[in-house]
C-alpha beads as a LAMMPS data file, in Angstrom:
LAMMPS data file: protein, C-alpha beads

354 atoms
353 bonds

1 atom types
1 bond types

-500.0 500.0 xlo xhi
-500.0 500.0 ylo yhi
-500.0 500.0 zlo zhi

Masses

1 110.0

Atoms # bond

1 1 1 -145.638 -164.227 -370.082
2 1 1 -142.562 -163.743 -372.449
3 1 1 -138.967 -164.071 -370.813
4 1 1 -137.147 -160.888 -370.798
5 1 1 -134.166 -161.457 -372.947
6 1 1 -130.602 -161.202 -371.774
7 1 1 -129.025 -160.334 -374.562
8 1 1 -127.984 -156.962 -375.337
9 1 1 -129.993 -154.082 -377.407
10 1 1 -128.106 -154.031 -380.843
11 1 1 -125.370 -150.974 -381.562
12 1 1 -128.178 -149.187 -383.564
13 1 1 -131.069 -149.275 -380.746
14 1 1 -131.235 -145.128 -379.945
15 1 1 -130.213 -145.195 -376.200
16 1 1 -126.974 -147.418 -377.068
17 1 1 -126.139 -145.028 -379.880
18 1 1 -126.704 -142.310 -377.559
19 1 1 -123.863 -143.552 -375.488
20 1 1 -121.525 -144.573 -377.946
21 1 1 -121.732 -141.660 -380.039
22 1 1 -118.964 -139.646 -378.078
23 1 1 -116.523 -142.143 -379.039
24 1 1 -117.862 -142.125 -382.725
25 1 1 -117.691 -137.916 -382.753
26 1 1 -114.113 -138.482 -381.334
27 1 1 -113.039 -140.995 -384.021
28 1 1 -114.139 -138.373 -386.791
29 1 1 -112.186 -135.793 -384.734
30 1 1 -108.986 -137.836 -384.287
31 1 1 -109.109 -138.850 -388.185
32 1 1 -109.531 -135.692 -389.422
33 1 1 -106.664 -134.286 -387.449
34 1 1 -104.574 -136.845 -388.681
35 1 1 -105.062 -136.326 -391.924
36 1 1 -103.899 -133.074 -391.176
37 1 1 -100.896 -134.029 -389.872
38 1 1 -99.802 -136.477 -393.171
39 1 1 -100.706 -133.441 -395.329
40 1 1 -98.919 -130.980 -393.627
41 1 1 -95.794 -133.654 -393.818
42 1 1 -96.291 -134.313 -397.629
43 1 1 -97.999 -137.281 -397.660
44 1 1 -100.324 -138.476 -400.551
45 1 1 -103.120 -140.411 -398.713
46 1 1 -103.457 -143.709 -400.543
47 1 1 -106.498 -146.166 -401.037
48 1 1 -106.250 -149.688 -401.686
49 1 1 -108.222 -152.395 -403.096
50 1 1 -109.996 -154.774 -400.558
51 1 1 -109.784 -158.249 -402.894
52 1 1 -106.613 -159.281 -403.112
53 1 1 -104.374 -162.654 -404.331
54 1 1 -102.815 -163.143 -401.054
55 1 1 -104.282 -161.846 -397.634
56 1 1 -100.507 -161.872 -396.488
57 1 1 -98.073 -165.164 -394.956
58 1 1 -98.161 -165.535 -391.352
59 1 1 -98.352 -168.753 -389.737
60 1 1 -101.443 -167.365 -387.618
61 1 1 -102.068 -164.793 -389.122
62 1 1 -106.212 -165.434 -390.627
63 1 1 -108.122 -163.987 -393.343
64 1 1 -111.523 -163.936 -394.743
65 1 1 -111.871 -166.150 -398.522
66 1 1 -114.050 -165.256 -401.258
67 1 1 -114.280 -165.981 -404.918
68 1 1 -115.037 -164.114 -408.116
69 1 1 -116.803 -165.131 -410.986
70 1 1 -116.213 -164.388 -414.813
71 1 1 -118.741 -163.649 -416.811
72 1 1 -118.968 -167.648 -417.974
73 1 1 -119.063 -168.719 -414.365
74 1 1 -114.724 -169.488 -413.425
75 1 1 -114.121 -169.210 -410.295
76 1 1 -111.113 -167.565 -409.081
77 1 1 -109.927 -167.478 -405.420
78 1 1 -109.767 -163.672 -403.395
79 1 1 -109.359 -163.029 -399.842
80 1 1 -110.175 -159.966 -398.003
81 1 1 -107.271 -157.959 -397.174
82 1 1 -105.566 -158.512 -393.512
83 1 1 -103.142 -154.991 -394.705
84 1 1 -102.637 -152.770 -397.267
85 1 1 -98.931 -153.214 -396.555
86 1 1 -98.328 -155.110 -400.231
87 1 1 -100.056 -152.680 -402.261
88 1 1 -98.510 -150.233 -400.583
89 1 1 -95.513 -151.092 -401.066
90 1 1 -96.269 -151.683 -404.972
91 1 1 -96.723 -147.641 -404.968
92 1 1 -93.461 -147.267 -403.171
93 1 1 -92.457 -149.214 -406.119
94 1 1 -93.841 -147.194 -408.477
95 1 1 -92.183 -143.997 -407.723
96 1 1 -94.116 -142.738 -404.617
97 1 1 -91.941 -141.564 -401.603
98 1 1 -94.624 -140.583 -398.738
99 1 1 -97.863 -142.418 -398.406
100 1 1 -100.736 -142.827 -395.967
101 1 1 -103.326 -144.821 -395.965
102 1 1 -107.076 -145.785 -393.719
103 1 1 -107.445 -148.800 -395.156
104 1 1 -110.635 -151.328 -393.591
105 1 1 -108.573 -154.643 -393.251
106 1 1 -110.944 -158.093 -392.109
107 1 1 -109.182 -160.346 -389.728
108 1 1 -110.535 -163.750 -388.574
109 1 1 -110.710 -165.554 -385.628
110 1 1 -110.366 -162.041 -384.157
111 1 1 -113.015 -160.580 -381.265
112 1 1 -112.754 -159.145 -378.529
113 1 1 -112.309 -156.324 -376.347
114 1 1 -109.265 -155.125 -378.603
115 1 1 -110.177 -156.943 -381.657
116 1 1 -113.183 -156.970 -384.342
117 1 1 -113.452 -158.880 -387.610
118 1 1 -113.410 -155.661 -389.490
119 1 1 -111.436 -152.802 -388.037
120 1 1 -109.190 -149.836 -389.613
121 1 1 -105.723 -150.153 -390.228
122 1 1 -103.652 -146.855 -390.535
123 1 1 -100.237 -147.316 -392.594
124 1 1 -97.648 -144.807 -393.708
125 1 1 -94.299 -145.402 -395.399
126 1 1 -91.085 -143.226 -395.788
127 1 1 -89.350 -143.955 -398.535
128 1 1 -85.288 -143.260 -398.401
129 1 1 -86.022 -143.068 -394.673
130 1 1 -84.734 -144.946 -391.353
131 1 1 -87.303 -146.472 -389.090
132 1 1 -86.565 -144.438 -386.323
133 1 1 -88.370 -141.776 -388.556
134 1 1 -91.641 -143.686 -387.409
135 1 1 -90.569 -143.620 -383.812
136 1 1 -90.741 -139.598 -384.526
137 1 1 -94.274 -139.824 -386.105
138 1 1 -95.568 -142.421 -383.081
139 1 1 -94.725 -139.721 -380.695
140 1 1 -96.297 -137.026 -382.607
141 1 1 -99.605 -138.985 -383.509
142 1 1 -100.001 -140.442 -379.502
143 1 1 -99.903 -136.441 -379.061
144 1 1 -102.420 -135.191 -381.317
145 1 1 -104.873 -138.075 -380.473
146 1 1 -104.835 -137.010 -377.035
147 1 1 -105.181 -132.813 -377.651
148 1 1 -107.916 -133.461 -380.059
149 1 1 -109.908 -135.204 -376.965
150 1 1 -108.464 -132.088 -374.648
151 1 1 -107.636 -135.663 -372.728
152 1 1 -104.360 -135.360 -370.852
153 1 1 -103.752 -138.597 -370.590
154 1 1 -104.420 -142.129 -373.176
155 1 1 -106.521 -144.573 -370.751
156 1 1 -107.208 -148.105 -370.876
157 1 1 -108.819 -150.190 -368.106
158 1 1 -108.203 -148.044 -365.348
159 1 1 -104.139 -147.224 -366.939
160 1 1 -102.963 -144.284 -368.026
161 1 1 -100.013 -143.053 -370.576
162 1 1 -98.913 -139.393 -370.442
163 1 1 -98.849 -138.923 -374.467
164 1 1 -95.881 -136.139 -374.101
165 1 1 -93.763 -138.746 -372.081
166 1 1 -90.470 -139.255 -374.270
167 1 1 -91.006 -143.111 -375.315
168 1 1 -89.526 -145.907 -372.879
169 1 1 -87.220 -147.828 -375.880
170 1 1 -86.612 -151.287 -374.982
171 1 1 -85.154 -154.052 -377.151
172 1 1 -86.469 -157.327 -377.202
173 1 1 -83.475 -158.901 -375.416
174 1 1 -83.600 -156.164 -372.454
175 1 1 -86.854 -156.901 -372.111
176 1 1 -86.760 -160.730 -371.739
177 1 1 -83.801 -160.381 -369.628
178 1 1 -85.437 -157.639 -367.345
179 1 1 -88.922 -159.091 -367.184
180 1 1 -87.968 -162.771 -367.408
181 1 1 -84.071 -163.441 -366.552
182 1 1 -83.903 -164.932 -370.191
183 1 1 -80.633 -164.408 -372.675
184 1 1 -83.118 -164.475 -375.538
185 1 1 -80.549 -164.291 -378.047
186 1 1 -78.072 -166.922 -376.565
187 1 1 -80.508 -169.067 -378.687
188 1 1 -80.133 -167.416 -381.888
189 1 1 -77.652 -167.537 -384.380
190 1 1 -76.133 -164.594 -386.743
191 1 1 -77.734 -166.602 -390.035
192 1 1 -81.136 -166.548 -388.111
193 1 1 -81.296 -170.339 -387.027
194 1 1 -82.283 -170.516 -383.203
195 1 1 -81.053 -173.294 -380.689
196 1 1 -84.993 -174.496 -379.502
197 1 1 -83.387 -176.133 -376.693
198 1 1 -81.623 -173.916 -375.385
199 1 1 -84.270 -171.443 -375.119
200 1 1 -86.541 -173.802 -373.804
201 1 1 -83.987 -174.658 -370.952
202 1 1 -83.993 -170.927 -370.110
203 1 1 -87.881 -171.207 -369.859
204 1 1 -87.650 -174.035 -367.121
205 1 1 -85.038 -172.021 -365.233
206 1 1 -87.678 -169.251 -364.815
207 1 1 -90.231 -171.230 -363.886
208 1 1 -92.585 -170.682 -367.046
209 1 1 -94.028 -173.895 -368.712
210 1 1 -92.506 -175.612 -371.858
211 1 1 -94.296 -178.372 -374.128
212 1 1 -93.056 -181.125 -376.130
213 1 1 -94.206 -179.818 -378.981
214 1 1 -93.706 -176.297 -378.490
215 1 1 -91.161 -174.965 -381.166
216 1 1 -88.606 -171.974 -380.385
217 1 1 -91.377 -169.645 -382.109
218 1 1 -93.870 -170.711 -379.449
219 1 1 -91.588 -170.167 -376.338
220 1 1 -90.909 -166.795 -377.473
221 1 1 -94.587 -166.082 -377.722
222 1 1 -95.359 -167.180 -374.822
223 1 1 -92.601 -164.931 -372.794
224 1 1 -93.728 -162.782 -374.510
225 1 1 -97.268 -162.773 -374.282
226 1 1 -97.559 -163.325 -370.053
227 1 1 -94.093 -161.900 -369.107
228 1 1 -93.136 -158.861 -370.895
229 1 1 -96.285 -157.213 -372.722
230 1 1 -98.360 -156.870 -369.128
231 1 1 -95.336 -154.024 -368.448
232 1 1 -95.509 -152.132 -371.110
233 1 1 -96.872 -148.796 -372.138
234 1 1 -97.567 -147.815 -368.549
235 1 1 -96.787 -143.976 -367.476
236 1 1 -95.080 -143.352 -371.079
237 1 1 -95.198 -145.027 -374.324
238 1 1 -93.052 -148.250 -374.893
239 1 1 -91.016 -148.915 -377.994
240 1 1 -90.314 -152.825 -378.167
241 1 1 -87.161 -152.674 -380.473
242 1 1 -85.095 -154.992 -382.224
243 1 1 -86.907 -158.430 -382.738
244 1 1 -84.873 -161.340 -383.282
245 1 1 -84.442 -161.548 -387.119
246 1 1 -86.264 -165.194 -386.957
247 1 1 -89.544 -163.009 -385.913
248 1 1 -88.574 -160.099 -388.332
249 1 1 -91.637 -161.431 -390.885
250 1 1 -91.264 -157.959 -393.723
251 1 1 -88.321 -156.310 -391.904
252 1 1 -85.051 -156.588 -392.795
253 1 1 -81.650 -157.679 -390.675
254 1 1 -80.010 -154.488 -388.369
255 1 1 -77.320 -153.940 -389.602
256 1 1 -75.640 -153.411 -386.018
257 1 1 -76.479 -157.090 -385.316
258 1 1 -77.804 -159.731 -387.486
259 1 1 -79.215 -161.607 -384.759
260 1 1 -82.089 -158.655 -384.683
261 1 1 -84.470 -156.793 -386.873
262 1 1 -85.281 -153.133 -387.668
263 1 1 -88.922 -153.780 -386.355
264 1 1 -90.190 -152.401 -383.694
265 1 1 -93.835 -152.159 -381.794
266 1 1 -95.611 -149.328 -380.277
267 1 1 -97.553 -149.782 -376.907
268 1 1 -99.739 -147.822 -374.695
269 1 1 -101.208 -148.781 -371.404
270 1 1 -100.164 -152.402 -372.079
271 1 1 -102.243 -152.493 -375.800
272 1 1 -100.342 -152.764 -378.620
273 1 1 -100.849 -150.225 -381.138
274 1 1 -98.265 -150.290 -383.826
275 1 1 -95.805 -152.655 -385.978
276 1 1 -93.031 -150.806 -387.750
277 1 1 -90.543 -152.148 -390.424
278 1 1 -87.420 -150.925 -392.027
279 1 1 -88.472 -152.673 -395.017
280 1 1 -87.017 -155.682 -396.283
281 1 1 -86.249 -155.589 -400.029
282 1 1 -84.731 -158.500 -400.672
283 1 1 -87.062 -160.788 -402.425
284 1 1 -85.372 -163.651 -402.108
285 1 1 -84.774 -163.672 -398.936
286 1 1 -88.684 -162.781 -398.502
287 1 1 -90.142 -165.371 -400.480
288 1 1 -88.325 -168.144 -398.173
289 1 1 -89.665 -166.344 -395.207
290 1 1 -92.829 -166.342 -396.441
291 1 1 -92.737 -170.208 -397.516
292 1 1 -91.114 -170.979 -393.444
293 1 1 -94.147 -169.114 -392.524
294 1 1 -96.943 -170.909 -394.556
295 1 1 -95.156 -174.188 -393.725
296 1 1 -96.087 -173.302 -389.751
297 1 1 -99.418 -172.560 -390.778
298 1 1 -99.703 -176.121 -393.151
299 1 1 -98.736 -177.697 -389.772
300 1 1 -100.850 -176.289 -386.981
301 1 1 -104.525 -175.003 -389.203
302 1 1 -103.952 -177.464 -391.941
303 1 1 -103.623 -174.384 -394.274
304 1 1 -101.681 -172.288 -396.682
305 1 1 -102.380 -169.119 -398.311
306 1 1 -100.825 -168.361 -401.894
307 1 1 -97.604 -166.137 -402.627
308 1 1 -98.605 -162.559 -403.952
309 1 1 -95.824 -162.825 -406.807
310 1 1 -96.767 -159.296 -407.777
311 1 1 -95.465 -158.253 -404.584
312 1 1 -92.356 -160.290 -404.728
313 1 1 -91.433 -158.829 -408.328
314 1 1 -92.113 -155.126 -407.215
315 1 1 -89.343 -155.607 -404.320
316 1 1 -87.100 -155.276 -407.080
317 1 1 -88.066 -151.973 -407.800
318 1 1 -88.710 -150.894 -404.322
319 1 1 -86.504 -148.225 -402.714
320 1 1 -85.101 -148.460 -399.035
321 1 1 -88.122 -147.662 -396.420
322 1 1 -89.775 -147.539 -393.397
323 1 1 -93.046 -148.103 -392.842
324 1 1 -95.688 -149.321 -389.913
325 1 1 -99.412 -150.261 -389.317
326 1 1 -101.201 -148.708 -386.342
327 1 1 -104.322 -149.812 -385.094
328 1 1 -106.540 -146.880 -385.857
329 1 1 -109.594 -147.972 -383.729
330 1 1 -107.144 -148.468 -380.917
331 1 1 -105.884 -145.220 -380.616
332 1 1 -109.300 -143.490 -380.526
333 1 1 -110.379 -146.027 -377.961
334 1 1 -107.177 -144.773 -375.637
335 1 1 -107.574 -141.249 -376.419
336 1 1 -111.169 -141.384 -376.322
337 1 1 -111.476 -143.711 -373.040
338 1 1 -113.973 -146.031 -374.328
339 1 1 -113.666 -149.825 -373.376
340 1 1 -114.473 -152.223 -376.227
341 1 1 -113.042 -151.484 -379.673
342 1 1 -117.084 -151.526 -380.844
343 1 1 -117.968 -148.254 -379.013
344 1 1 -115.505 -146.496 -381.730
345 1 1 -116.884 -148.222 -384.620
346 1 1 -119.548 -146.545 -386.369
347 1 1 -121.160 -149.701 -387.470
348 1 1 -120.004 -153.188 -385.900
349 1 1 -119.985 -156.496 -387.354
350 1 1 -122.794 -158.587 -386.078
351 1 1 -122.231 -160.950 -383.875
352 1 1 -122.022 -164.387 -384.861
353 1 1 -121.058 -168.023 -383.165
354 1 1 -121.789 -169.038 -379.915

Bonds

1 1 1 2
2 1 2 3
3 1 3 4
4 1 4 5
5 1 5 6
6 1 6 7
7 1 7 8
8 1 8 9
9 1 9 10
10 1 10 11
11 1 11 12
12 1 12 13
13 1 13 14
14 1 14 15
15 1 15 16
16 1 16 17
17 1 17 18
18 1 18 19
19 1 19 20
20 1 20 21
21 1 21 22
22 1 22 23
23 1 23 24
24 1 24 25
25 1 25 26
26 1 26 27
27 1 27 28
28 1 28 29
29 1 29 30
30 1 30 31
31 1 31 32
32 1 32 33
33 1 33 34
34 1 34 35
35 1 35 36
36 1 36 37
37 1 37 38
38 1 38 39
39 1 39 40
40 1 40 41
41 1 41 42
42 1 42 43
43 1 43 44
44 1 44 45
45 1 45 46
46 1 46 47
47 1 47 48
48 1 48 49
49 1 49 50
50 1 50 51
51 1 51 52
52 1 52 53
53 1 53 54
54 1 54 55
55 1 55 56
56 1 56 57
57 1 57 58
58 1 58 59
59 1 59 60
60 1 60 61
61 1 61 62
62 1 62 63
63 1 63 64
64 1 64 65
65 1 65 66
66 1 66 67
67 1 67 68
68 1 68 69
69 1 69 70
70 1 70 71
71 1 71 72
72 1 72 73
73 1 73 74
74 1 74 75
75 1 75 76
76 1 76 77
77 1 77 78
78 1 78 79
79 1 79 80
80 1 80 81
81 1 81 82
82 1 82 83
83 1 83 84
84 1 84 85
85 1 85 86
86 1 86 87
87 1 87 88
88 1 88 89
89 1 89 90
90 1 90 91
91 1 91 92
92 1 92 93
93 1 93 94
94 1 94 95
95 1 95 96
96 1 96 97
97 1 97 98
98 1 98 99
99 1 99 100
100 1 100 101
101 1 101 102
102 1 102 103
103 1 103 104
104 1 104 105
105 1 105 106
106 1 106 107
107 1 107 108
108 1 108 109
109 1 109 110
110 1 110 111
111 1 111 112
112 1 112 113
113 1 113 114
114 1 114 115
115 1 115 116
116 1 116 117
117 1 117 118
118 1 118 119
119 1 119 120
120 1 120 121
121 1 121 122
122 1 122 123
123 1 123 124
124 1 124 125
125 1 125 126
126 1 126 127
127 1 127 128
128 1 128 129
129 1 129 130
130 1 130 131
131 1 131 132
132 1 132 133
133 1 133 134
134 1 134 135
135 1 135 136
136 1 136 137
137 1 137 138
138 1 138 139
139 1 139 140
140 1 140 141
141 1 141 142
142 1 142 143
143 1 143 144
144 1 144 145
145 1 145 146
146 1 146 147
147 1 147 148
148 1 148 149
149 1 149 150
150 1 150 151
151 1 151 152
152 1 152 153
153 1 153 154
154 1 154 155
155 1 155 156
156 1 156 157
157 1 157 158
158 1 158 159
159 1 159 160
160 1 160 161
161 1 161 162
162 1 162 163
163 1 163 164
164 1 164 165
165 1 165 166
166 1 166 167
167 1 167 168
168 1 168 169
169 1 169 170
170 1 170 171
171 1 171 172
172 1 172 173
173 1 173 174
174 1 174 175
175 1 175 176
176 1 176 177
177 1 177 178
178 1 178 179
179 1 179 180
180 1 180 181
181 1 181 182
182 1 182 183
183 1 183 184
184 1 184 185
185 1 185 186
186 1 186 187
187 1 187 188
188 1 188 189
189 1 189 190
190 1 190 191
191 1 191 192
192 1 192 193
193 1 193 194
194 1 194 195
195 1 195 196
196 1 196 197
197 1 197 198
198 1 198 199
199 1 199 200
200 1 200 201
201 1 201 202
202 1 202 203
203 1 203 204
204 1 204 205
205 1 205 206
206 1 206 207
207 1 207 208
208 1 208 209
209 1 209 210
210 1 210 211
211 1 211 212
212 1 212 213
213 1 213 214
214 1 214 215
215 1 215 216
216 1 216 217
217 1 217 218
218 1 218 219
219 1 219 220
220 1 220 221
221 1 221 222
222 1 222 223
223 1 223 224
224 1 224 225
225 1 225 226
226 1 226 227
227 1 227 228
228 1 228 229
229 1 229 230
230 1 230 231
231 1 231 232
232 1 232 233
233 1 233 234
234 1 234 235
235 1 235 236
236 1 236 237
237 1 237 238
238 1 238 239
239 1 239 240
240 1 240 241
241 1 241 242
242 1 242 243
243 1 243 244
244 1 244 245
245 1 245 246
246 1 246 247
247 1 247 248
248 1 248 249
249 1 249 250
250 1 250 251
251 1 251 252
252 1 252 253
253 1 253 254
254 1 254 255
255 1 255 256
256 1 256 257
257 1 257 258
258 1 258 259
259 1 259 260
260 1 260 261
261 1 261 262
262 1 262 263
263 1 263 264
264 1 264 265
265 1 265 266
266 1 266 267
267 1 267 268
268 1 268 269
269 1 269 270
270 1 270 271
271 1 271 272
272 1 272 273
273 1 273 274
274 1 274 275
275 1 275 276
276 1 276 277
277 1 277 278
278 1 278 279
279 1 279 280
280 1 280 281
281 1 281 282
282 1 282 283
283 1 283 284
284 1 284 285
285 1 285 286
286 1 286 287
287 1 287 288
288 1 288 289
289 1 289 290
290 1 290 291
291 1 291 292
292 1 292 293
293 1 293 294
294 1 294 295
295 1 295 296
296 1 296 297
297 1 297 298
298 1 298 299
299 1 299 300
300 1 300 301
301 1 301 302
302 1 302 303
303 1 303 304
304 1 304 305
305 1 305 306
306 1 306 307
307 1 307 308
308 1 308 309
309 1 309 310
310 1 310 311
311 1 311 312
312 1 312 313
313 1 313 314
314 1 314 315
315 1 315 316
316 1 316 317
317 1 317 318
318 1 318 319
319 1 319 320
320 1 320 321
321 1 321 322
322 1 322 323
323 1 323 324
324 1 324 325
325 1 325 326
326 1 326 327
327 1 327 328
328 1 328 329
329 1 329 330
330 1 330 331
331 1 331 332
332 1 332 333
333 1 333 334
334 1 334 335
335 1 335 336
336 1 336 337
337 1 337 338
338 1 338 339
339 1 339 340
340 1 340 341
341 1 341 342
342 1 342 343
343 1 343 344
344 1 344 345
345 1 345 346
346 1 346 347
347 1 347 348
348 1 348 349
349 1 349 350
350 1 350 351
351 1 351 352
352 1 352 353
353 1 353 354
């Protein structure tokens, strides 16, 4: 007789559509009312191409390669887009002020409860505007989510977020120093170099582990990561403000203190659901950050991904901005209540590896 398998029934079997399709409904609801709520803002909604030169310059940050082919067989490198920030901000570039934007974005080395190889990215950018616009639009958006569920509450593993709850907003220093007893930015400098050291002999004081190898970038994941993100989000929305300019990756310098960045993230019943930027414009100063940044990644994947020089030129022409990237599928699973980010996808990515 034939083993029952454990494995289980694929997303499209009828009884496991059945259940996931009041997440799905949701999704549609939650989209369509925020479309509504771009529109009724003036936002033009925006869509981007997929293929691009350069999937974007993180150190661990990883994208999906592909190739095209001309018509008498050259190849030429692509990668699947991790963002639509860069074309984006090309249209910024080329004149336009308010723009939204559902773009599918394809990260790898990505699953998991919160994370899918495939997922949907929503963007928006403000051009002329100050960041703390998008703090505005957070609030608003957690709102809607919530009333077009008739869900009084976001939800996540048992954790709940009251959507109307003016946002908790916490720099990055108050939050090591609260959460951790760490003077983060006793180890950074106003030109953006940080003392490794030093930070690292804050780490011991507290009692959280340090490596040989571990650079200052790694220590202030890793506070960050098991310290300060389990606290956040809970009861009301968190704003994490202010990252240390080192970590500011598109944003650019506050000008209240160049130690810190005009970037701030967005979470809800401890899941991260946003990254916002006042934009950096300076190309110059972007193109070194991006080479620091593919330098980390030459040194721990034994990989580099190529500068989008399109994107550096448009800076040029780019007007002051704000702009962020929420994780659309995580939203609708808080507002919606569902568990795994693949009960809110209409159709997931098979699984693959062991």
């Amino acid at each position: 007789m034939k083993a029952a398998s454990s494995k289980p029934s694929p997303w499209w079997t009828p009884g496991v559509h059945a259940d996931r399709r009041p997440f799905l409904l949701g999704r549609n609801a939650i989209q369509a009312a925020l479309r509504g709520f771009f529109a009724r803002r003036d936002f033009i909604e925006v869509d981007t191409s997929t293929l691009q030169i350069s999937p974007g310059n993180e150190a661990h940050l990883h994208a999906f390669h592909t190739e095209a082919v001309t018509t008498d067989g050259q190849l030429h490198p692509f990668f699947l887009h991790t963002s639509p920030e860069f074309a984006c901000k090309k249209l910024l570039a080329a004149g336009e002020r308010r723009i939204a934007c559902f773009a599918h974005v394809y990260r790898n080395r990505e699953r998991g409860p919160l994370h899918h190889p495939e997922f949907t990215m929503l963007e928006w950018y403000r051009a002329g505007e100050g960041y703390e616009s998008l703090m505005v639009d957070c609030a608003h958006i957690l709102a809607l989510a919530a009333e077009t569920m008739g869900a009084k509450a976001l939800t996540y593993r048992g954790r709940d977020v009251d959507p109307s709850a003016v946002s908790e907003r916490l720099s990055v220093a108050e939050a090591f120093d609260r959460y951790a007893g760490i003077d983060l930015l006793a180890s950074v400098f106003a030109d953006g170099a940080t003392d490794r050291d030093h930070l690292a002999s804050e780490l011991k004081h507290a009692g959280i582990r340090v490596a040989n190898d571990d650079g200052w970038a790694d220590l202030f994941s890793r506070v960050l990561v098991e310290k300060i993100e389990p606290h956040l989000g809970f009861g009301r929305p968190t704003i994490l403000d202010e990252y240390p300019v080192c970590e500011a990756a598109l944003a650019r310098p506050s000008a209240r203190d160049p130690r810190v960045a005009e970037r701030f993230e967005l979470y809800a019943c401890g899941v991260e659901l946003a990254n916002a930027f006042g934009e950096l414009t300076n190309a110059k100063e972007q193109r070194r950050r991006f080479q620091v940044e593919m330098a980390e990644k030459a040194r721990i994947y034994g990989e580099t991904y190529p500068l989008d020089e399109d994107f550096l030129d448009a800076l040029s022409l780019m007007p002051e901005a704000s702009g962020i990237a929420l994780g659309f599928d995580r939203l609708v699973m808080l507002a919606t209540g569902a568990a795994r980010i693949d009960q809110v996808l209409w159709a997931p990515v098979a699984e693959f590896g062991s």
